[in-house]
Backbone as CSV, one residue per row, in Angstrom:
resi,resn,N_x,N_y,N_z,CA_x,CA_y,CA_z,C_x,C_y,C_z
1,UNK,0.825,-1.211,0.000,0.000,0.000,0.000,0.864,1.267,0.000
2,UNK,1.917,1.147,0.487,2.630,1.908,0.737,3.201,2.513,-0.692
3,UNK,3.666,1.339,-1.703,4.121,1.920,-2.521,2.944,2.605,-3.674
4,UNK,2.340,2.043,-3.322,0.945,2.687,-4.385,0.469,4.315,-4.607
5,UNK,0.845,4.236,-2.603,0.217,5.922,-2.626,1.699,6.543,-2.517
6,UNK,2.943,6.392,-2.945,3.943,7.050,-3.222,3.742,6.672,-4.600
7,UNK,3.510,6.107,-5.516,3.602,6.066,-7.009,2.010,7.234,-7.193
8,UNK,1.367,7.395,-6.298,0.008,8.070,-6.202,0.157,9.086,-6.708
9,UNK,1.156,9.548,-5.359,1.387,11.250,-4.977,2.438,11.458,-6.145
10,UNK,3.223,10.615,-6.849,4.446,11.157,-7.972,3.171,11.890,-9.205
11,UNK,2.741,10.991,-9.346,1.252,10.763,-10.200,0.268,12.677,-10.194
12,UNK,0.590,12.429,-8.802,-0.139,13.807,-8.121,0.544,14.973,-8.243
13,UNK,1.631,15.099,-8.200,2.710,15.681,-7.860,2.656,16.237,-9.179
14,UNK,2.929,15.273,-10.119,3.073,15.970,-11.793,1.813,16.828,-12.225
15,UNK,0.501,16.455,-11.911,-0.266,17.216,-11.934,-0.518,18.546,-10.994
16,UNK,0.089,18.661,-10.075,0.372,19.750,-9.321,1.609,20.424,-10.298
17,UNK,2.195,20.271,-10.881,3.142,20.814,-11.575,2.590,21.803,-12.788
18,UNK,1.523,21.171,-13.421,0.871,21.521,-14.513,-0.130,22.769,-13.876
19,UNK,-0.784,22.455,-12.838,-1.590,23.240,-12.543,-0.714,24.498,-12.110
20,UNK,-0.002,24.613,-11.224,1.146,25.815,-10.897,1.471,26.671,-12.205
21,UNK,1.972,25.651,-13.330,2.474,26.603,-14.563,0.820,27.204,-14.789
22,UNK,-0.763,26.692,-15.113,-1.635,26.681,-15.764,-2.179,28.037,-15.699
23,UNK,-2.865,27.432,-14.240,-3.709,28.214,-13.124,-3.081,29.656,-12.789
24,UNK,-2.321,30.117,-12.843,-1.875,31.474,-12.902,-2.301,31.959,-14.004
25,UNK,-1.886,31.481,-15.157,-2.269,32.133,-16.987,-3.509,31.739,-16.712
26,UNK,-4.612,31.300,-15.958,-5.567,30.967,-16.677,-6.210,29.957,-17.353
27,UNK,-5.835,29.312,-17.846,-5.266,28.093,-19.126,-5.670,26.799,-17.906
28,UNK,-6.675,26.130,-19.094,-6.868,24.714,-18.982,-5.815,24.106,-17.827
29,UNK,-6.224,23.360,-17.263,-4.797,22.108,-16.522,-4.959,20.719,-17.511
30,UNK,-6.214,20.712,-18.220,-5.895,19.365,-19.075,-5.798,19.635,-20.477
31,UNK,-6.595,20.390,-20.822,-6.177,20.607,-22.711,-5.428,21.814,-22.878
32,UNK,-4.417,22.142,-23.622,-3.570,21.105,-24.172,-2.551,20.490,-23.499
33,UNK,-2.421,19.488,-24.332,-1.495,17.877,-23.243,0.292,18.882,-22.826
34,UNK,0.498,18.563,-21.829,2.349,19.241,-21.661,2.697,19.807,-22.757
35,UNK,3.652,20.573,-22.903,4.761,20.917,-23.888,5.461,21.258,-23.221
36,UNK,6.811,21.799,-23.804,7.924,22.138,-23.186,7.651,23.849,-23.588
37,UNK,7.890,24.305,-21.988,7.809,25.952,-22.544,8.817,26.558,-23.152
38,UNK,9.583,25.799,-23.577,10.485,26.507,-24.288,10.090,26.435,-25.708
39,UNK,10.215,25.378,-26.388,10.113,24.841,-27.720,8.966,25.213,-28.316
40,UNK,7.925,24.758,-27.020,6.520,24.095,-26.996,6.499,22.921,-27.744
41,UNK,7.397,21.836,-28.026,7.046,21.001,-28.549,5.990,19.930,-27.498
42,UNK,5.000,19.346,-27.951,4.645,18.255,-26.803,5.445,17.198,-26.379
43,UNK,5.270,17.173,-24.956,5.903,16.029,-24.213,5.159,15.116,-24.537
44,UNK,5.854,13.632,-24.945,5.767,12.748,-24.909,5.439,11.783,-23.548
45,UNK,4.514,10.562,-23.492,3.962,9.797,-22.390,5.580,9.770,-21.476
46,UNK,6.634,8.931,-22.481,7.612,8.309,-21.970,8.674,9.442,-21.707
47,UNK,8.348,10.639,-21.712,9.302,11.689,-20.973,8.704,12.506,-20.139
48,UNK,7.433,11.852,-19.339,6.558,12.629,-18.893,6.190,11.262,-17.753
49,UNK,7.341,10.839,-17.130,6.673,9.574,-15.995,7.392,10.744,-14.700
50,UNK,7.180,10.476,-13.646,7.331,11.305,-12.809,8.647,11.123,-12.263
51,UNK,10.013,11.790,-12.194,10.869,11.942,-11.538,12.027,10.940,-12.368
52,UNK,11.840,9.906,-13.190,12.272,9.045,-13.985,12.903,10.081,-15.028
53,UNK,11.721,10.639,-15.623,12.143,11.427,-17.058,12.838,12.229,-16.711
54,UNK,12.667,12.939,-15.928,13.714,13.870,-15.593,15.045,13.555,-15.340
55,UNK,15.345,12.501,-14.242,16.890,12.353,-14.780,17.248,11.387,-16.015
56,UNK,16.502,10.550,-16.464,17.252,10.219,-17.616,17.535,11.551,-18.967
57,UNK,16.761,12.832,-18.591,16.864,13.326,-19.601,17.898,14.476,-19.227
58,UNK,18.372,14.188,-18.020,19.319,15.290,-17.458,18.430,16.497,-17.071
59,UNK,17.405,16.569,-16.880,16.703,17.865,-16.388,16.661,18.788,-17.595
60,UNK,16.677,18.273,-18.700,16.669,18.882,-20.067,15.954,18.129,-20.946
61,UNK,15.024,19.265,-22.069,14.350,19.178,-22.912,14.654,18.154,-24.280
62,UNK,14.019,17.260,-24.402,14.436,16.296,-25.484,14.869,16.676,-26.583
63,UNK,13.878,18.041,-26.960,14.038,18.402,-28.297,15.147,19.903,-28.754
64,UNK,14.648,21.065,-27.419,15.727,21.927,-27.781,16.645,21.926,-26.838
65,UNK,16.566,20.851,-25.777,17.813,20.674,-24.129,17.495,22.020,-23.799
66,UNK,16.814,22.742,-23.668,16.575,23.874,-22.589,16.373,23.264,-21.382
67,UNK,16.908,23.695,-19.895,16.981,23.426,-18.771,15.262,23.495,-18.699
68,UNK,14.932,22.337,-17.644,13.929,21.969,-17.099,14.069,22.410,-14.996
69,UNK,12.804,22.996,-14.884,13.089,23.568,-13.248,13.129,22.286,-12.584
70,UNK,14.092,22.382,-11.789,14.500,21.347,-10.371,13.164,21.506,-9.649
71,UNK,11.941,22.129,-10.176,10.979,22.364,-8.760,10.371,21.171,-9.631
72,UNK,10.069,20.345,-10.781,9.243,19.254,-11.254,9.746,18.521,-10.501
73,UNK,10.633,17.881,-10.488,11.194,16.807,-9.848,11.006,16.492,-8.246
74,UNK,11.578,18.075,-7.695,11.279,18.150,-6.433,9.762,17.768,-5.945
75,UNK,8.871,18.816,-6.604,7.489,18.652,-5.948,6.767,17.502,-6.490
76,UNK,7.395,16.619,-7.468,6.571,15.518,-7.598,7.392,13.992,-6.083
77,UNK,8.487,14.480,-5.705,9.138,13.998,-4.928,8.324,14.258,-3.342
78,UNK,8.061,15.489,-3.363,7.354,15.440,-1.818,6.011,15.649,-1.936
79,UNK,5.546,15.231,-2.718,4.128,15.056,-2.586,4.105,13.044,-2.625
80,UNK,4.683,12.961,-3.479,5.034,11.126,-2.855,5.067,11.081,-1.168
81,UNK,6.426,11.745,-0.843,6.460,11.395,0.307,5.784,11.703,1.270
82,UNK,5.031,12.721,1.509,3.826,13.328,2.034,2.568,12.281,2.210
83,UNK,2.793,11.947,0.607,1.068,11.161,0.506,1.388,9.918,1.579
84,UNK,2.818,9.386,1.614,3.054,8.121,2.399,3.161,8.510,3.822
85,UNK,3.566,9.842,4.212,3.433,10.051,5.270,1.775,10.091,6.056
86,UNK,1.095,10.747,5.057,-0.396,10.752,5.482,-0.932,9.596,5.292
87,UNK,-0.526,8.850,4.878,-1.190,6.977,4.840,-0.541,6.669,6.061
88,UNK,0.636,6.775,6.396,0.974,6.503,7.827,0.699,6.645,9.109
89,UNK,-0.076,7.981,8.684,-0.330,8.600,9.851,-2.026,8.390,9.730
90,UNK,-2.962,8.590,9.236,-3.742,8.134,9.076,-4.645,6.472,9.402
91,UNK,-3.844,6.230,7.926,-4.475,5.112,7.528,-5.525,4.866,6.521
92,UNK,-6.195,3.566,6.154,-7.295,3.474,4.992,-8.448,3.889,5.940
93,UNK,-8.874,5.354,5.721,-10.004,5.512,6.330,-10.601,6.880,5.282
94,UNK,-11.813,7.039,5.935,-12.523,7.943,5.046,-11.460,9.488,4.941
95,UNK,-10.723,9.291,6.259,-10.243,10.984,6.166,-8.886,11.268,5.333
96,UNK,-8.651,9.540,4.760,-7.069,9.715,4.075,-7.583,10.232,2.600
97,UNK,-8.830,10.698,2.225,-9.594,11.483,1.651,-9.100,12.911,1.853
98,UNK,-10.129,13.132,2.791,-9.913,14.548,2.914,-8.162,15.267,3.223
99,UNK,-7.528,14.499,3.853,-6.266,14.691,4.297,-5.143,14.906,3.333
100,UNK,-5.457,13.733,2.058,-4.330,14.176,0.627,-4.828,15.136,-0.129
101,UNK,-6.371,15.601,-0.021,-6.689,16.805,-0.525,-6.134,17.978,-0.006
102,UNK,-6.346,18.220,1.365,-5.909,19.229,2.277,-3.974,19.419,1.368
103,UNK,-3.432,17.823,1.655,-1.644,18.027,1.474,-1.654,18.430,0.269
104,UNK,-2.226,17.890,-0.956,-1.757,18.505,-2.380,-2.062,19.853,-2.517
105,UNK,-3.027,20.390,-2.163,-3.443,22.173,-2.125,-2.707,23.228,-0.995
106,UNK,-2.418,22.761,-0.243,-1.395,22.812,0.363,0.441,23.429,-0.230
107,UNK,0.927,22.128,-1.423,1.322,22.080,-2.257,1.336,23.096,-3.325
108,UNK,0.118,22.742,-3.791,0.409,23.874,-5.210,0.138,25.380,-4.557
109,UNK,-0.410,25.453,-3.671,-0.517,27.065,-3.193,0.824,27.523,-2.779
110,UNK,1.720,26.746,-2.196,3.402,26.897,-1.848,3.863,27.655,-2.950
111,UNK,4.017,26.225,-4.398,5.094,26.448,-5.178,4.103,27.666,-5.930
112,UNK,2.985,28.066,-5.999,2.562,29.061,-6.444,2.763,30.529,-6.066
113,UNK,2.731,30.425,-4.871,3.004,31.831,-4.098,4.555,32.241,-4.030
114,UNK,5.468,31.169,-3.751,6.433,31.317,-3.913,7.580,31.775,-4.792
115,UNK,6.839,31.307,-6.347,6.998,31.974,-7.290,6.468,32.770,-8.044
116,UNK,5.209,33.070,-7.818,4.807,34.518,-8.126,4.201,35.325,-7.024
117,UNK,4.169,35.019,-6.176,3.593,35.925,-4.236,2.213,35.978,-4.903
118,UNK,1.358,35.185,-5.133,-0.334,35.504,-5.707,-0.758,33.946,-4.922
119,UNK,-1.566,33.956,-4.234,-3.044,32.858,-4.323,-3.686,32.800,-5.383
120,UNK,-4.157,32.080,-6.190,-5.283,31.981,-7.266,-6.609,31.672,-6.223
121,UNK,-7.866,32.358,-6.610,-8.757,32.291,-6.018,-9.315,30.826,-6.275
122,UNK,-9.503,30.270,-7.243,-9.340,29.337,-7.979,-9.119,27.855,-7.001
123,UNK,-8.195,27.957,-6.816,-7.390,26.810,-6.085,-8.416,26.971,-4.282
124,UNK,-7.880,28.177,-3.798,-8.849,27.813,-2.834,-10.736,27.783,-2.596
125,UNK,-10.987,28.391,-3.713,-12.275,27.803,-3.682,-12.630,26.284,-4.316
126,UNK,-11.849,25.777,-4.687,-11.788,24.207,-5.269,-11.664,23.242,-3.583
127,UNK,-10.662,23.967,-2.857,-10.339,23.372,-1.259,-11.452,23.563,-0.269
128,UNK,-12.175,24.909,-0.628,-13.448,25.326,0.794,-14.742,23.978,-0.014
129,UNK,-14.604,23.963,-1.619,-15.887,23.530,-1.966,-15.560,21.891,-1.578
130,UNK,-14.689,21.646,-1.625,-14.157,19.447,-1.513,-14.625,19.587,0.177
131,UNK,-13.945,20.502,1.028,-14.075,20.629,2.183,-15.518,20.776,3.422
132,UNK,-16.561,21.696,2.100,-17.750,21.310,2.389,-18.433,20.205,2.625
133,UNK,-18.085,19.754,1.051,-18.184,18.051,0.747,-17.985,17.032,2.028
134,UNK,-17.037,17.745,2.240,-16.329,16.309,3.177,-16.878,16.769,4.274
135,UNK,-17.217,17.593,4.989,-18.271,18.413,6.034,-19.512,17.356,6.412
136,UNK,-20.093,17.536,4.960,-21.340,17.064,4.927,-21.461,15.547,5.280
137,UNK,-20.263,14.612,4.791,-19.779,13.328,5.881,-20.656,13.033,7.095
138,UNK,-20.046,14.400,7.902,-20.445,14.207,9.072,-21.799,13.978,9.528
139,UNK,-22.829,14.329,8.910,-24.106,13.920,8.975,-24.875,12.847,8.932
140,UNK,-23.675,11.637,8.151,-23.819,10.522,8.400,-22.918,9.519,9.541
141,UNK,-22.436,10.227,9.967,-21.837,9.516,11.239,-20.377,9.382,10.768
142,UNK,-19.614,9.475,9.536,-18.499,9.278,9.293,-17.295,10.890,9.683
143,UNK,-17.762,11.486,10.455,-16.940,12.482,11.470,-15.471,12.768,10.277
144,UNK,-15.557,13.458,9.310,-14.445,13.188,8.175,-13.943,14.834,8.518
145,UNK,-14.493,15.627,9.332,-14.019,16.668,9.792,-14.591,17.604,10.843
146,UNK,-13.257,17.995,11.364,-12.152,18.475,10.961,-10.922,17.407,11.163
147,UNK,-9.745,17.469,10.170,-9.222,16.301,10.534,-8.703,15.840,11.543
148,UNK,-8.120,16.539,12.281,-8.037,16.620,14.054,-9.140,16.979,15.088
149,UNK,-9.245,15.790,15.748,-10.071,16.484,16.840,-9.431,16.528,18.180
150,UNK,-10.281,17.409,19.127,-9.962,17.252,20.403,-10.876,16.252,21.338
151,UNK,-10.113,15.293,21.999,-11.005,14.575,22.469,-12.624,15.083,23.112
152,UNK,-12.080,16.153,23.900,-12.885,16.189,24.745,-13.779,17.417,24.144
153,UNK,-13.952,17.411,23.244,-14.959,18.644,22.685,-16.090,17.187,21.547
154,UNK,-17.233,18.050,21.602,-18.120,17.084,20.468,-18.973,18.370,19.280
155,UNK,-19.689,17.971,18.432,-20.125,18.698,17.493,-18.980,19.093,16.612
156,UNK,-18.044,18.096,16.365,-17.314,18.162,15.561,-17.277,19.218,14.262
157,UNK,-18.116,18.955,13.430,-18.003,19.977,12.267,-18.477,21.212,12.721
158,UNK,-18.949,21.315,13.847,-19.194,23.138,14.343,-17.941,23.639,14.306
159,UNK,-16.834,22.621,14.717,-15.607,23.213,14.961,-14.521,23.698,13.729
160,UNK,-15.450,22.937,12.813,-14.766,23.160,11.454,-14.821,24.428,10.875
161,UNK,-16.000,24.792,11.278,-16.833,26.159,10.777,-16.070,27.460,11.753
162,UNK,-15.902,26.946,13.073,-15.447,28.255,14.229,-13.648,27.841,13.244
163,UNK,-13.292,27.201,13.417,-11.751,27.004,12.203,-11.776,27.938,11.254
164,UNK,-12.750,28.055,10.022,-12.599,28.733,9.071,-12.939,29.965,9.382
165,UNK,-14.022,30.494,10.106,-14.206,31.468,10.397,-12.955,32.362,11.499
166,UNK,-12.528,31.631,12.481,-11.311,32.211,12.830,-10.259,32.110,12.881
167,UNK,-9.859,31.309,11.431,-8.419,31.453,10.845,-8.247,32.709,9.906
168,UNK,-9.462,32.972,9.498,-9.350,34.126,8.260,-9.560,35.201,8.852
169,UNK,-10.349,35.247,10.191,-10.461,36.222,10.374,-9.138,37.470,11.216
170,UNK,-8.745,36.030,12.012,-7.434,36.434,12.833,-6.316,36.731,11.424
171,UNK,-5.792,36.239,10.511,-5.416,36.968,9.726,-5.764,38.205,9.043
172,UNK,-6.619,38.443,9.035,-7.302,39.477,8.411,-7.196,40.868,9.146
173,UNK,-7.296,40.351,10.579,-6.831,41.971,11.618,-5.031,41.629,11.534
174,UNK,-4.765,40.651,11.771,-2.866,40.818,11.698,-2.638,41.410,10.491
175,UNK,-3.600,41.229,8.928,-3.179,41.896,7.745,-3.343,43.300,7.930
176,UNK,-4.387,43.989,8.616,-4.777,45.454,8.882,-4.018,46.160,9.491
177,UNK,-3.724,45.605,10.844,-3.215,46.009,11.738,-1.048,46.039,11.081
178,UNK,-0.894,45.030,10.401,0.339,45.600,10.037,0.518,46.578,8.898
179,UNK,-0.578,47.033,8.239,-0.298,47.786,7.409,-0.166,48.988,7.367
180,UNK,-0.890,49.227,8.777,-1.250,50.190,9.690,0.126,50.710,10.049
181,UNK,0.824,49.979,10.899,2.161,49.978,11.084,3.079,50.236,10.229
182,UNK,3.221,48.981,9.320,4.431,49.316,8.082,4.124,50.355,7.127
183,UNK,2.924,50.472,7.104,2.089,51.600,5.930,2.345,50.959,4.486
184,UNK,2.411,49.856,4.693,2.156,49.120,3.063,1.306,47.232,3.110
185,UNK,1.242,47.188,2.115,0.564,45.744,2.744,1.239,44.531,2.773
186,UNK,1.057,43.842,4.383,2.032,42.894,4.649,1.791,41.535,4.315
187,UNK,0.714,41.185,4.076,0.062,39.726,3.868,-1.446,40.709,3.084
188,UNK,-1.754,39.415,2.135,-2.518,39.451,0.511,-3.617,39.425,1.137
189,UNK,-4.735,38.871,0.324,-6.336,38.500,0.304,-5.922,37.059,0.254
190,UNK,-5.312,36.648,-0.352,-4.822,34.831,-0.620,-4.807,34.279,0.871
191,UNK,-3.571,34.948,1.597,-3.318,34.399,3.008,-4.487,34.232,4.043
192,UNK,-5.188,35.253,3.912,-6.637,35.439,4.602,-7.644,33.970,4.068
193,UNK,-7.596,34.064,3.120,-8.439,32.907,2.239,-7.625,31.664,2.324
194,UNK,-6.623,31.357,2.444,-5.800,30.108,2.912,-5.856,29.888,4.260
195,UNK,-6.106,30.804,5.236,-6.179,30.629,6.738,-7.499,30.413,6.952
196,UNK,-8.432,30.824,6.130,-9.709,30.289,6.258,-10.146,28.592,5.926
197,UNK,-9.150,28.562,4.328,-9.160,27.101,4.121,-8.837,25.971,4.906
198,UNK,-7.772,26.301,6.132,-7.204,25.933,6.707,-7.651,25.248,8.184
199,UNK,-8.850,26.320,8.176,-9.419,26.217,9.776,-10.492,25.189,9.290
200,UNK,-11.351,25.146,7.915,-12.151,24.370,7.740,-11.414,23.342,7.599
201,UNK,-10.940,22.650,7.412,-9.821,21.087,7.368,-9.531,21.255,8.726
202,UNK,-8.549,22.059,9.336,-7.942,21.867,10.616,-9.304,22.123,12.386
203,UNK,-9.863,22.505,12.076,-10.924,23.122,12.946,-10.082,23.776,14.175
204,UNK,-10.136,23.910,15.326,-9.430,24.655,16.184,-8.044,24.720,15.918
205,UNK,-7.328,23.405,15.564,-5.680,23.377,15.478,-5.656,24.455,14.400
206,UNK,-6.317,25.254,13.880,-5.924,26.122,13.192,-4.983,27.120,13.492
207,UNK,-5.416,27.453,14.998,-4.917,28.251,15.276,-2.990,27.893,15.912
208,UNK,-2.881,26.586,16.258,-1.612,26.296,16.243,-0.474,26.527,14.784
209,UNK,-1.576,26.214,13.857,-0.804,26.130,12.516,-0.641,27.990,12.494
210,UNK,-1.012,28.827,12.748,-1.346,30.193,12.397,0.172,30.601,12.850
211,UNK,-0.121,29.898,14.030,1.157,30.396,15.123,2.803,29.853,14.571
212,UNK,2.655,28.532,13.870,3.378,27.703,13.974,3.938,28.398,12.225
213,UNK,2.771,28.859,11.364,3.231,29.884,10.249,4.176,30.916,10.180
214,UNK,3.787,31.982,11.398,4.285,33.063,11.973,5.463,32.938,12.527
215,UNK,6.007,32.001,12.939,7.347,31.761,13.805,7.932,31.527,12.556
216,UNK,7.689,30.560,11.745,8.469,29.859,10.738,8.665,31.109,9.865
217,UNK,8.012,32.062,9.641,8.180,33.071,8.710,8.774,34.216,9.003
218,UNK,8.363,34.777,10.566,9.822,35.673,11.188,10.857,34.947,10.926
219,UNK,11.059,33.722,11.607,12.468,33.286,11.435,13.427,33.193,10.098
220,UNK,12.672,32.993,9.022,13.174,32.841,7.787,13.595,33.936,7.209
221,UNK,12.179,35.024,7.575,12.447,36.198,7.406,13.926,37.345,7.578
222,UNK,14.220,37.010,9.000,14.994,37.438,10.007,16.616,37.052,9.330
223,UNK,16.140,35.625,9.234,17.581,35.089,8.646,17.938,35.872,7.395
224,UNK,16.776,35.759,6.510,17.031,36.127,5.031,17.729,37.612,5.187
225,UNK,17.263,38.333,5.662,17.161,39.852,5.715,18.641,40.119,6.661
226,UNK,18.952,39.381,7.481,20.592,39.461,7.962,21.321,39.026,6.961
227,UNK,21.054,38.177,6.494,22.217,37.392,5.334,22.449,38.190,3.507
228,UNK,21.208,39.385,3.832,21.067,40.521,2.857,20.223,39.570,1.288
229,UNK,19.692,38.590,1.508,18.737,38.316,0.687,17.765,38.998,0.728
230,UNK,16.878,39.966,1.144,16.255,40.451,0.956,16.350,41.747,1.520
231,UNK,15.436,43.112,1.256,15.532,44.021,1.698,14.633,44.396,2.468
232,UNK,15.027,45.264,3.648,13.890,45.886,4.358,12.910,46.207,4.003
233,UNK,11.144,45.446,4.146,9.869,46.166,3.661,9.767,45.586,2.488
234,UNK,10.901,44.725,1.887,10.217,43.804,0.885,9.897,42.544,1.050
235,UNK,8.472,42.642,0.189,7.481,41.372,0.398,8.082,39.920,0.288
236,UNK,7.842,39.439,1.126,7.803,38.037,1.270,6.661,36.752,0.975
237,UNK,6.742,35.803,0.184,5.445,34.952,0.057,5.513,34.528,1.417
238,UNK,3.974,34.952,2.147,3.792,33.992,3.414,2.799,32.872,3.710
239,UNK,2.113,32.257,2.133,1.801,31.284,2.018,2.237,30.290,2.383
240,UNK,3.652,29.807,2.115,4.346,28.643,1.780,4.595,28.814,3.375
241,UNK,4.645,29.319,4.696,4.698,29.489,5.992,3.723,28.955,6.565
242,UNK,2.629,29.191,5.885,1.332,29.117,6.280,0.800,27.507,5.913
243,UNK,1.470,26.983,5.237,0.775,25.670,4.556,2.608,24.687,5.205
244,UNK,2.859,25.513,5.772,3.765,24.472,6.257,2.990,24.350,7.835
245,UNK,2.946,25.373,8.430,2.110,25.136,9.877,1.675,24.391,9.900
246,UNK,0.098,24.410,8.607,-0.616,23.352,8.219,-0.435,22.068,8.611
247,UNK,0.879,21.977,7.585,1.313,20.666,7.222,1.766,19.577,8.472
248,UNK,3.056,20.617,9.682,2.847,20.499,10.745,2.155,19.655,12.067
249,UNK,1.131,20.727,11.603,-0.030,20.603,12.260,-0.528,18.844,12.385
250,UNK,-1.033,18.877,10.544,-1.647,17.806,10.612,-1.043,16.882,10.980
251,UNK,0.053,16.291,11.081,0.613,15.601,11.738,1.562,15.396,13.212
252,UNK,1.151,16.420,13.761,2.096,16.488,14.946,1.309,17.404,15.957
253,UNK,0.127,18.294,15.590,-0.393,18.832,16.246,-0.968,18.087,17.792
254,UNK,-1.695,17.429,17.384,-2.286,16.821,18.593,-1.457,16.452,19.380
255,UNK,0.145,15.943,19.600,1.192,16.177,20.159,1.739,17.180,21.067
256,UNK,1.609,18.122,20.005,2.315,19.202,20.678,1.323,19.945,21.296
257,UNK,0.100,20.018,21.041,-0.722,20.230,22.492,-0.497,19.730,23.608
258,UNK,-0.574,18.141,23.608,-0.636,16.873,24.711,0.793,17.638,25.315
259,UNK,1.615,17.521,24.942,3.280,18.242,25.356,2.926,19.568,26.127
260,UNK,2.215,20.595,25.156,2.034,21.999,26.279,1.525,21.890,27.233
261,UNK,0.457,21.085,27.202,-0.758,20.987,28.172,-0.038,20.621,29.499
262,UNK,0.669,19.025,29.199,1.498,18.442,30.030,2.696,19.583,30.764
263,UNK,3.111,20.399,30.313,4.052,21.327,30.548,3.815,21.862,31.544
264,UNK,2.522,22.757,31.083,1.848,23.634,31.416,0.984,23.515,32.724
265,UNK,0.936,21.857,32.968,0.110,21.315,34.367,-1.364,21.612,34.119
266,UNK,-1.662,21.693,32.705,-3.110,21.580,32.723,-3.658,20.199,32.606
C-alpha cells in the first residue's frame, strides 16, 4: 500500500506541476497535453513519468535541451512522500480522503506563491468547496471533519466552521493592523483565504498552525534579511509558511498540544 500511494502522490505531484504553470495564466490544466515551454514542442507519455524522465533526460528538454526547473522533480518527490506520510499517519479511512486533498493544495498554493507571491482564487475555492463536501460526511456519522479532533470537545463539524471562520479572520486583523504599522501591505487577500481554508480542514488546530506559520516566517524572514537576501519592507510569500504550519499541524499537532498541556500542568 505503501508503494501505491507514493507512485500516487508522484502521479499527483506531476499534476500539481501543470496546474502551478496553468492556473496562474488561466489556461486549462488538461487541454492542451504538456509541452515544453520553451520549444513548446509536446511532451511525450515516456518523458513525462514522474521523476524518472527527468533524470534520464538530465533535467533537459528532449528536443531543444533547454533546462527543465529542479521544482518538477522536487514537488513531484514530496508530494510522494507526504502522501506516504499521510497513509501513515492516518491510515485506509474515510479521512485519508480529505487529508491528501488538504496536502496537495497545500502544495500547489506553496510552489505558487512562492513563485509569483499571488493565491489563485481558484485553487482555494476548489479546497473550501471538496471541504464542504467532506463536512457534509459528518451527517452521516463518518466524522471526516475536521481532521483533528480534540477529544474532549463534540459537534465536531461546528468546529470546522469556528476554524474557518477564525483562521481568516485572525489573519485578516494581523493583515490590517500591520499595514497600519508598516504603511504598506504585509500579507494578501490569498493568506486570509488560505487561513480560512485551513481552519475548515484543521478546525481549532488552526490556530496552532497560524502560530506555527508566523514563527516559521519571522524566522526565515529574520535570517534572510541578515544574510542581505532580501531588503527591508520587501514582500515576502507567506503562504508557503502558512501551509507548512498546516502541514505540521496535521501531523504532529495533537502532540504538541498533549506536550504543552502536560508542561503547562493543565
Amino acid at each position: 500500500m505503501v508503494a501505491i500511494l507514493f507512485f500516487f502522490g508522484l502521479i499527483i505531484g506531476s499534476f500539481l506541476n501543470v496546474c502551478a504553470y496553468r492556473i496562474p495564466k488561466k489556461q486549462s490544466v488538461v487541454f492542451p497535453p504538456s509541452a515544453c515551454p520553451s520549444c513548446q514542442k509536446p511532451i511525450k507519455p515516456y518523458d513525462n513519468i514522474p521523476l524518472l524522465s527527468y533524470v534520464i533526460l538530465r533535467g533537459k528538454c528532449r528536443y531543444c535541451e533547454a533546462k527543465i526547473s529542479p521544482q518538477y522533480f522536487v514537488v513531484e518527490l514530496i508530494t510522494g512522500l507526504l502522501f506516504v506520510a499521510t497513509y501513515l499517519y492516518i491510515g485506509l479511512d474515510i479521512k485519508l480522503i480529505v487529508a491528501l486533498t488538504f496536502v496537495a493544495i497545500l502544495l500547489l498554493v506553496s510552489v505558487i506563491d512562492m513563485r509569483l507571491q499571488i493565491i489563485p482564487n481558484s485553487i482555494i475555492i476548489f479546497g473550501l468547496t471538496s471541504g464542504i463536501i467532506f463536512l457534509g460526511t459528518n451527517f452521516f456519522g463518518l466524522e471526516a471533519m475536521p481532521l483533528i479532533k480534540i477529544a474532549e470537545l463534540s459537534f465536531y463539524g461546528d468546529w470546522s466552521l469556528i476554524g474557518f471562520l477564525g483562521g481568516g479572520l485572525i489573519i485578516y486583523v494581523i493583515a490590517i493592523v500591520a499595514k497600519l504599522i508598516m504603511r504598506q501591505d504585509a500579507m494578501g487577500g490569498g493568506d486570509v483565504k488560505l487561513a480560512a481554508f485551513m481552519g475548515l480542514y484543521l478546525g481549532l488546530y488552526v490556530f496552532l498552525a497560524l502560530f506555527l506559520g508566523f514563527l516559521f516566517g519571522a524566522l526565515v524572514s529574520g535570517v534572510m534579511l541578515g544574510a542581505g537576501k532580501v531588503k527591508k519592507r520587501q514582500p515576502i510569500a507567506f503562504g508557503p509558511f502558512l501551509a507548512l504550519g498546516g502541514l505540521i499541524t496535521l501531523f504532529f499537532g495533537a502532540k504538541i498540544l498533549s506536550y504543552y498541556l502536560q508542561v503547562a500542568g493543565l
